[in-house]
N, C-alpha and C positions, 0 to 999 in steps of 0.2 A: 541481358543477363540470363544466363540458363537455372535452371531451378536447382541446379547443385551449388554453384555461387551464391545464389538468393538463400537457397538454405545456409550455406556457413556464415555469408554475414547475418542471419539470424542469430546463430549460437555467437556470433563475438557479441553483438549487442547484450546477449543472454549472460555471457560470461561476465560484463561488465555491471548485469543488473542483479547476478550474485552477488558481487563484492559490493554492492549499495544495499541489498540486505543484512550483509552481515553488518555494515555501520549502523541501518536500522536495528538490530538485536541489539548491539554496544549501547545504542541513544534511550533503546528501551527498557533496560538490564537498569541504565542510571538515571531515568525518569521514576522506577518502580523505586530506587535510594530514595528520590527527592520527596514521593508521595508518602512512600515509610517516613519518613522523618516529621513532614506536614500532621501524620493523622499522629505521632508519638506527642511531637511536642507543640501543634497546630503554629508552625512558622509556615506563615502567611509567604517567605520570600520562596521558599524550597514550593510552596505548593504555584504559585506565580512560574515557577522555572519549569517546574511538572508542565504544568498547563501548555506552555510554551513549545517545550519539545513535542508532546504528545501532537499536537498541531502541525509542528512541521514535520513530524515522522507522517502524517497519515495525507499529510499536500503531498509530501513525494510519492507515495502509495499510490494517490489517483491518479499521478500522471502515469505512475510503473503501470499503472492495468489498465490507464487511456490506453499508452504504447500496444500491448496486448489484444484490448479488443479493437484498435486502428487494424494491428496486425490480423487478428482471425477477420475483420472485416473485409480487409483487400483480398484474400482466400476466397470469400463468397462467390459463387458464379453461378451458374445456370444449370452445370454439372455438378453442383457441390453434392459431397455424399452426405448422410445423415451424422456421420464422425464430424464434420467438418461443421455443418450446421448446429451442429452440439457444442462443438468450442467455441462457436460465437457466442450461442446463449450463457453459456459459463463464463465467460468471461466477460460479455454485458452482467451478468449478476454480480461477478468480481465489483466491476467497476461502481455500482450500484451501488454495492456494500461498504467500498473505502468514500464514498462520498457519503454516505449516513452516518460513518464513522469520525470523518471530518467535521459533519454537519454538530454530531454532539458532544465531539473535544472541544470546539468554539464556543457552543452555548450553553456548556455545563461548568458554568463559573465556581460551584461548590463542589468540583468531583463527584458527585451523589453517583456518579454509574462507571461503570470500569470498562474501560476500552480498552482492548489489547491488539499488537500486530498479530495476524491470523494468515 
């Protein structure tokens, strides 16, 4: 495959990983409903549903920025310029950052901390 191929199935992949953002915004838009609703009238089920989604919005998130930094990883070479070793590291911090995000949607059973998609 020549690197003009490799690049456009990069953007359909890309294409495809907009339109799963934008369902991430929809999920996040109606998690911020569920959490409004838990802290108005402290319903234990809406804050349960919160928790829930927040979760599974940020499991897809690690895998969206695995793909990413799999992706700026296979780039890496021998020739790589300093642009290109920079996007690994950004996107190793990406990755980084939605697993810490994951890590305190699961284990923050009272909401005490606000996590948002970024």
């Amino acid at each position: 495959m020549n690197d003009v191929e490799k690049r456009l199935k990069q953007l359909k992949i890309e294409d495809y990983i907009w339109i799963l953002y934008i369902g991430i915004i929809i999920a996040s838009l109606y998690s911020n409903t569920l959490e409004r609703k838990y802290f108005k009238y402290n319903d234990k089920i809406s804050k349960e549903k919160y928790r829930k989604i927040t979760i599974g919005i940020f499991t897809i998130l690690v895998f969206v920025y695995a793909y990413f930094l799999n992706d700026s990883l296979s780039g890496l070479n021998s020739k790589s310029t300093n642009l290109e070793k920079l996007s690994f590291i950004g996107s190793l911090l990406i990755f980084i950052s939605g697993i810490i995000f994951l890590y305190i949607a699961i284990k923050d059973e009272n909401i005490n901390v606000e996590v948002a998609f970024n």
